[in-house]
N, C-alpha and C positions, 0 to 999 in steps of 0.2 A: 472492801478491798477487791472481793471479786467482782466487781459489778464497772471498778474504773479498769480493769483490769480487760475484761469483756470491749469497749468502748475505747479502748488505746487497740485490740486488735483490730476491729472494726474499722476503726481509721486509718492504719497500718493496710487493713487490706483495701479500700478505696484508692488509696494513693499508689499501690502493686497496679489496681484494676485500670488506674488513670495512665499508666505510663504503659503497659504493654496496649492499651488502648490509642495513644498516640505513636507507638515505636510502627505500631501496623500500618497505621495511617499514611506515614509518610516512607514505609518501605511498598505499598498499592501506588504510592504518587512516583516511588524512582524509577519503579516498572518500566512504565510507559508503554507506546508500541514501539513493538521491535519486527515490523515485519521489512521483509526487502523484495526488493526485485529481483530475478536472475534472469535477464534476457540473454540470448546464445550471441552478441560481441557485447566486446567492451562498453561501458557504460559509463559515464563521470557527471558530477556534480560539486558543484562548487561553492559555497556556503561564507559567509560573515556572521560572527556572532554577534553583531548587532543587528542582526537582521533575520531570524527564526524560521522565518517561512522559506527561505529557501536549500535549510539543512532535510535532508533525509536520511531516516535512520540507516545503520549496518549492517543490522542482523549476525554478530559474532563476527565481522569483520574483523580485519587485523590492522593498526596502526604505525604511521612511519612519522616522526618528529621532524622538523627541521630546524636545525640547534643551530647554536653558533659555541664555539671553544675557542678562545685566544685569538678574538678574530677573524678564524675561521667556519665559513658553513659549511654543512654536511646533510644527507638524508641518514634518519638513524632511525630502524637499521640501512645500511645501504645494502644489505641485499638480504632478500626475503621470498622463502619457498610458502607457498601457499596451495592448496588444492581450488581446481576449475570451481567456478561460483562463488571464490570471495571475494565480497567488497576489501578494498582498500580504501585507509581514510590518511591522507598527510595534513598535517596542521602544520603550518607557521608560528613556532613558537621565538620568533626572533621580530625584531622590531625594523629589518629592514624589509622589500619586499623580494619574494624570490616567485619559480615558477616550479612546474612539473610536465614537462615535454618530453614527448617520446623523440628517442633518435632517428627513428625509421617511419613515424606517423601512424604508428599501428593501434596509436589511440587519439582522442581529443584534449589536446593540453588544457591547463589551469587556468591559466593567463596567468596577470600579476595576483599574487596573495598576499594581505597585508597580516600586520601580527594576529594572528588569534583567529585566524580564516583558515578554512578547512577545504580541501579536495578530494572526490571519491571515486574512486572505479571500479568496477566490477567484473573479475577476468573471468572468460570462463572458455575461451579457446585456449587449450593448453600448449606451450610454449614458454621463450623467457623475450619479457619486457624489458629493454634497457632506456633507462630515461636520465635528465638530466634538467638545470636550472637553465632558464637562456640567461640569466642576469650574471652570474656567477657560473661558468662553464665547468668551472672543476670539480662541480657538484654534481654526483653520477652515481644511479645505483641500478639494480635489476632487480626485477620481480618475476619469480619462476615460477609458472602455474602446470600442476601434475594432475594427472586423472584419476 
């Protein structure tokens, strides 16, 4: 008895030793690099995910969606205080396509983004950014970068 007893924990512990063995594995793989740029103006990039090589990472950036609700699109959030040096990253999560233009030119728009395409920029003269969609004009947010 003691001996199947011994030989049930032995295998009990292989199977502990296989899965915190694999939980590592693929939390080393979500890692990834996370480093960025912070150059002194604005910065943007523009990505498809079907296309990998031309995403660059955030580095804790901050996130802005572009939804739709009943119809209607929005940036969410539409307005957002950030400190100088963060990326911003907007995604197209709607299947029409929309843009991210500044009102005053004080950065380099998007162009068109189709669903699941991502935009980035990187403030770091401090100020507020007011932007909008050219495709859908009533879509309007500001991004306020503090020191």
């Amino acid at each position: 008895m003691g001996l199947h007893l011994f030989s049930s924990y032995r295998h009990l512990l292989s199977i502990a030793a296989f899965v915190i063995l694999a939980g590592g594995v693929l939390l080393l793989a979500a890692c990834g690099d996370t480093t960025s740029t912070n150059p002194s103006t604005p910065t943007a990039t523009t990505s498809n995910a079907s296309t990998p090589t031309a995403t660059t990472s955030t580095g804790g950036g901050n996130q802005v969606s572009i939804v739709e609700n009943n119809g209607v699109y929005s940036f969410s959030p539409a307005t957002l205080t950030i400190t100088k040096g963060t990326t911003v990253t907007w995604t197209n999560t709607t299947d029409a396509p929309h843009t991210v233009t500044s009102d005053n030119s004080a950065f380099t728009g998007s162009g068109n983004l189709s669903e699941s395409q991502t935009f980035q920029m990187t403030f770091t003269p401090v100020g507020s950014y007011t932007d909008h969609c050219s495709i859908h004009s009533y879509m309007k947010a500001t991004i306020t970068v503090t020191g």
